[in-house]
N, C-alpha and C positions, 0 to 999 in steps of 0.2 A: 407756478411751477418753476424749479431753480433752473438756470442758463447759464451753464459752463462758459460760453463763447465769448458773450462783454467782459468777463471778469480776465479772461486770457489775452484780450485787444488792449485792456487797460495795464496787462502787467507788460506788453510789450511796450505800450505807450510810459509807460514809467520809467521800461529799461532805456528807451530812446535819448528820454529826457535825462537820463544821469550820464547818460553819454556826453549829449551838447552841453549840460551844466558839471562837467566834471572839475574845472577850474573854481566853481561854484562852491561846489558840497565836499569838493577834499575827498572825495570815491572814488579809487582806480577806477575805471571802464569794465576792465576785466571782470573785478569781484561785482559788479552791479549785473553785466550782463550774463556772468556765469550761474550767478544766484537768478533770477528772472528765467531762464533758459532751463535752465534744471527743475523748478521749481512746477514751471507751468505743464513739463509733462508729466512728472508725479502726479499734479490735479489730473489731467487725462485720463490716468491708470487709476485712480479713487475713485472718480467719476465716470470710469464706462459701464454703460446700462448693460453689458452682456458679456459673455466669453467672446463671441463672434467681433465686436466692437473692439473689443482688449487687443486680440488678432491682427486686426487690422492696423490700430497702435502701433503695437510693437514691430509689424512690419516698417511701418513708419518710422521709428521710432530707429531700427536697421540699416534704412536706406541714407536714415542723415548722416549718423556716425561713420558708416561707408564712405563718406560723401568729406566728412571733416577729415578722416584718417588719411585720404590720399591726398588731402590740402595741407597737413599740420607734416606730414613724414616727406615733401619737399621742400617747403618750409624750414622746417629745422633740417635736413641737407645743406640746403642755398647759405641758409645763416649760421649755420658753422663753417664753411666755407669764409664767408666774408669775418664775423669775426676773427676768426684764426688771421686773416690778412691785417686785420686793421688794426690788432697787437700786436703784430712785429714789424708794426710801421712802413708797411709795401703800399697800401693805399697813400701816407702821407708823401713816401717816397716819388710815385711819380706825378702826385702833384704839382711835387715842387722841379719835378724833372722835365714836366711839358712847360712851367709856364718860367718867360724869362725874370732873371733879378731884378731887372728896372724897365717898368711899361706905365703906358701910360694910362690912365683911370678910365677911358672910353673904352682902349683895346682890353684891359683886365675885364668890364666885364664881357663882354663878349667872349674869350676866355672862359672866366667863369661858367657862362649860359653853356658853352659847348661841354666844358668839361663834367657838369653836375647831367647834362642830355643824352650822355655815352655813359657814363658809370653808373646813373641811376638803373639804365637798362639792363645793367650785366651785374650790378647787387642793389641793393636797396634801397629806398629812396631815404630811409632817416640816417644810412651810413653818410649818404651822398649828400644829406642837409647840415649833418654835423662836422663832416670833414672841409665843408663851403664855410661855416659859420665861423670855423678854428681861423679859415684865411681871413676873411674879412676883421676880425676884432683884432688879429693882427698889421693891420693899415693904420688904427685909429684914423679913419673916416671922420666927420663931423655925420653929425645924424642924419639927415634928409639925404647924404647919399649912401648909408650905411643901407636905410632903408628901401635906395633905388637897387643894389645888389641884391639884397636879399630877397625883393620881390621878388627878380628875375631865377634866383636859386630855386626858389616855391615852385615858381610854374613852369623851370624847366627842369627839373628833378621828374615834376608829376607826368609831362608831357615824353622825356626819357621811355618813363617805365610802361608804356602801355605796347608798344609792339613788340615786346618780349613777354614772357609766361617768369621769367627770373625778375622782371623788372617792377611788376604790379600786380596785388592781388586780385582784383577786380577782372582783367587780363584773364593772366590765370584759372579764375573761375570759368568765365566765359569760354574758354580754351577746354577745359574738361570736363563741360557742357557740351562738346562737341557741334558748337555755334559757329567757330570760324578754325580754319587750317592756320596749322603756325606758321606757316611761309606767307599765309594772306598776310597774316598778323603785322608782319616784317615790313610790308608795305606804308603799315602806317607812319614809320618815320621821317618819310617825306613830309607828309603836313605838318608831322608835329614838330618836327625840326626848323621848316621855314618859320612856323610863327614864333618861337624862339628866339630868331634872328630877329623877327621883327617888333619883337618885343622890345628885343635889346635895345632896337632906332631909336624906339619910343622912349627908354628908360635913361638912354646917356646922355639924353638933353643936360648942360649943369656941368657935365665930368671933364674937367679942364685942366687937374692936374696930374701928377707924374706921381706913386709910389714905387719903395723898394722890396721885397721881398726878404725877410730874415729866412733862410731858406736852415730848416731842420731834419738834418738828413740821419738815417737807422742805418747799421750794418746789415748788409744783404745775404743771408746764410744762402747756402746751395741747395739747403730742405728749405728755405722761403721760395725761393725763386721758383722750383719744381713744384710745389705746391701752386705759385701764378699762375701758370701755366696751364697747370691740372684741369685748375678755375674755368677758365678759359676754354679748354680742348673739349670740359663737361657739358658746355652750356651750345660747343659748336655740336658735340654727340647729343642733345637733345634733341636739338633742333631737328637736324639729319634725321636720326634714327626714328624719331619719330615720324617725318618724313617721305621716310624711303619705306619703314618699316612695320610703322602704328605702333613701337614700343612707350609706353606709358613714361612720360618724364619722371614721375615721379620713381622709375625702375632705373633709370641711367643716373640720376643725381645721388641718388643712393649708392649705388655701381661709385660713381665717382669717388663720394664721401669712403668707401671703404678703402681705395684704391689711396686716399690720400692719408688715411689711419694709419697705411701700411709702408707708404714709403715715407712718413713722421716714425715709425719705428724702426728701418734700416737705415734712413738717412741720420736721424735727430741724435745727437749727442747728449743733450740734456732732458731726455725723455723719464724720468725720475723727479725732476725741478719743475717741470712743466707738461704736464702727458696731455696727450692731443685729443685725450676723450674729455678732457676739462670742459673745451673747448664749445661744448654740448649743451654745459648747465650753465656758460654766461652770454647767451643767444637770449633774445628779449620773448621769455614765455609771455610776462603779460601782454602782449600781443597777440601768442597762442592762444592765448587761454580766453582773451575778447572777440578772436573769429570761433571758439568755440560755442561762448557763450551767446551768439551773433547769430551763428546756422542754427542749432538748434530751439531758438526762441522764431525767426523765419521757418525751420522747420513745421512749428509746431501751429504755426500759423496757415501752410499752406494744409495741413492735418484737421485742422478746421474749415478750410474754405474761406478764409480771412482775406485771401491776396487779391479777389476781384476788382478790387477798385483801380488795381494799378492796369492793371488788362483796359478795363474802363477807359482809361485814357488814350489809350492804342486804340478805341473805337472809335472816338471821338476826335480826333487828330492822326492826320497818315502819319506812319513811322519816325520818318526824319524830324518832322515839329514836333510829336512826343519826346525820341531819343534827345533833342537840343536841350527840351527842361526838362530833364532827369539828369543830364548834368549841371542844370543852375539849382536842380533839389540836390546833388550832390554835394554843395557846396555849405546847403544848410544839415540834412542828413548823411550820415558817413556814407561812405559811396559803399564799405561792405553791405550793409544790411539789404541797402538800397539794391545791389546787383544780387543780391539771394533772393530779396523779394522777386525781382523779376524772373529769375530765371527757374524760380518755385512758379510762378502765375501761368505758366505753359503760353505763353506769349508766341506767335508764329511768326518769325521775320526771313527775311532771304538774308544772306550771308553780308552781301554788303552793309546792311540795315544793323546787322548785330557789330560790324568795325563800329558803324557811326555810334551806338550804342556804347563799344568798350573806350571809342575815345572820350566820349562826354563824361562818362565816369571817372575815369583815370583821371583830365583834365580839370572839370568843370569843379573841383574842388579845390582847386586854387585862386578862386572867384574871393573866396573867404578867407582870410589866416587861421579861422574854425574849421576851414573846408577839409584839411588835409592832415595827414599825422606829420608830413614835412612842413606845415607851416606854424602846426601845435611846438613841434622841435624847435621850428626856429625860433617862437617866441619865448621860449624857456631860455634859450642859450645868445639871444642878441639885446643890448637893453634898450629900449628907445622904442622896441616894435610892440606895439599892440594892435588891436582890434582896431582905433581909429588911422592910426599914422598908415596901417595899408590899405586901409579902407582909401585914401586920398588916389590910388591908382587901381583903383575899379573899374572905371572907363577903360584903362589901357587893356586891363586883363580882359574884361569883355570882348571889344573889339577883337581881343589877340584869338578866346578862344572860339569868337562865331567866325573868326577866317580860317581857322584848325580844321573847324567842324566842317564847313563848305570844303575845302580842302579834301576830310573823308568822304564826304559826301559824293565830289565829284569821282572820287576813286573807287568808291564800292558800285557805279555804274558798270565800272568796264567787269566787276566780282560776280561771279554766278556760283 
């Protein structure tokens, strides 16, 4: 008798693998796992024995899309946001306005760690790998310290973005999942920020000389500026209101984005040369379009009862030593799919157990230069870095991220 269920493990395991081998096969992410995801619950809907089964599908089939729609419409909020900034040159602007013209290579990165640890939180972490990668090729560095910086960009971009819901998808999820309060959430930047530092110790061994800064400064229009700020006030009103209020982030970022349509249309001068709904269609869909293709192939998997093994693990180890390797599997599987699975597998944790949980995720994908979409960026855009040359601080990143993770750990004690 025919079995739906291996043939749907195997399309998930094929979409996996064009994931890790995308550099491989020359296959966007996107188009593999959109195609894989779509695919496998058309077989569902060919292949249900009944109306009743079909039913039950399509409820399914309901709850995901629900599920992606309020992931995909703050998403594209946040990232027309940061887009709109990072064309008219406001993010390069205070880059070059925090750090000074001539410092010296140990204080630069530490610098760098701080500044990629703070922006990553408040947009995105490939904005915040690609605006680190512009500084560094601009030093012309010798390689082995090209690539002590850009380590520390990796793992403090990823380490950034996890106690914000703006900062990390993973985060994010887990946040409207209704796992952890976003003010807990907040908390996490205590550890993740120490190890950061401590990374740095580790990383400036070597850095002994002095560069300059070519500092490349935009004209600051009064609809940029107002727009900064906007950014900013949106991301303080999420927080808050959700907060104070339980209004859904993805209703205030929205709120924001419309708020900022409108004052690009009474402020902007040039709204004819450049209109601010552009601004929509050069936001990085294939990324959309690979957490769609992402949830719904996890979707379709917890519609089968596929996700037990991960549960499995949580029986067989308490909490904290599962969550610690499920951020060194983040490192080898993209940490999306990885935190759908789990949080499809109905898994029971207490609140502190899910921090420890969204740090190893966030984090634990900077283990790898595969591990992360910031470390994928960086190696497109810095030359000298591969898969070997960061492999050589492996040790450093481990150690950094098993004292992170104690770190959370110690702190989701005092979390009920």
């Amino acid at each position: 008798m025919f079995s739906l269920e291996p043939v749907l493990v195997l399309l998930a395991i094929l979409a996996l693998l064009g994931v890790i081998f995308e550099e491989v096969i020359h296959v966007n992410k996107a188009k593999v796992t959109l195609f894989f995801g779509t695919l496998s619950w058309m077989l569902l809907f060919v292949f249900s024995k009944d109306a009743t089964e079909t039913s039950a599908i399509s409820a399914g089939l309901a709850e995901s899309i629900a599920e992606i729609a309020g992931l995909w419409l703050f998403l594209v909020s946040a990232m027309t946001f940061v887009a709109y900034l990072n064309k008219k040159g406001m993010i390069e602007n205070v880059v070059y306005l925090i750090m000074p013209k001539q410092v010296s290579e140990r204080k630069l990165l530490f610098l760098t760690g701080l500044f990629c640890f703070i922006f990553s939180s408040l947009a995105d972490n490939i904005t915040a790998t690609l605006v680190s990668c512009s500084l560094i090729l601009s030093l012309d560095l010798e390689l082995k310290k090209r690539i002590q910086f850009i380590t520390l960009v990796v793992f403090a971009v990823n380490s950034g973005g996890v106690s914000l819901i703006t900062g990390d998808v993973t985060t994010l999820m887990i946040f409207l999942a209704d796992k952890v309060e976003i003010l807990t959430l907040l908390t996490l930047a205590v550890p993740a920020s120490i190890t950061v530092f401590i990374l740095a110790v580790f990383l400036s061994r070597g850095l002994t000389g002095t560069v300059t800064l070519n500092a490349s400064s935009h004209r600051v229009r009064p609809v940029d500026a107002v727009i900064s700020v906007l950014f900013l006030l949106t991301i303080i009103a999420t927080i808050s209101g959700n907060a104070l209020f339980s209004i859904p982030p993805v209703l205030t970022f929205l709120f924001g984005l419309s708020i900022m349509f409108l004052v690009s249309r009474f402020m902007s001068t040039d709204s004819d040369l450049d209109p601010i709904l552009e601004y929509i269609r050069v936001i990085e869909f294939e990324t959309l379009l690979f957490f769609l293709g992402i949830l719904l192939l996890v979707g379709m998997l917890k519609e089968i009862h596929a996700l037990q093994s991960l549960v499995d693990i949580y029986e067989v180890l308490p909490p904290v030593a599962a969550n610690y390797l499920m951020g060194i599997f983040s490192a080898i599987i993209d940490n999306v799919p990885l935190t759908a699975a789990l949080l499809k597998s109905g898994i029971e944790m207490s609140p502190g157990e899910w921090m420890g949980l969204t740090y190893a995720v966030g984090v634990g994908g900077s283990l790898l230069v595969i591990g992360s979409a910031a470390g994928i960026v960086a190696m497109s855009k810095i030359p000298g870095l591969t898969f070997a040359t960061y492999m050589r601080y492996l040790g450093h990143l481990l150690l950094a991220y098993t004292l992170g993770y104690a770190g959370v750990f110690m702190l989701g004690r005092f979390i009920h």
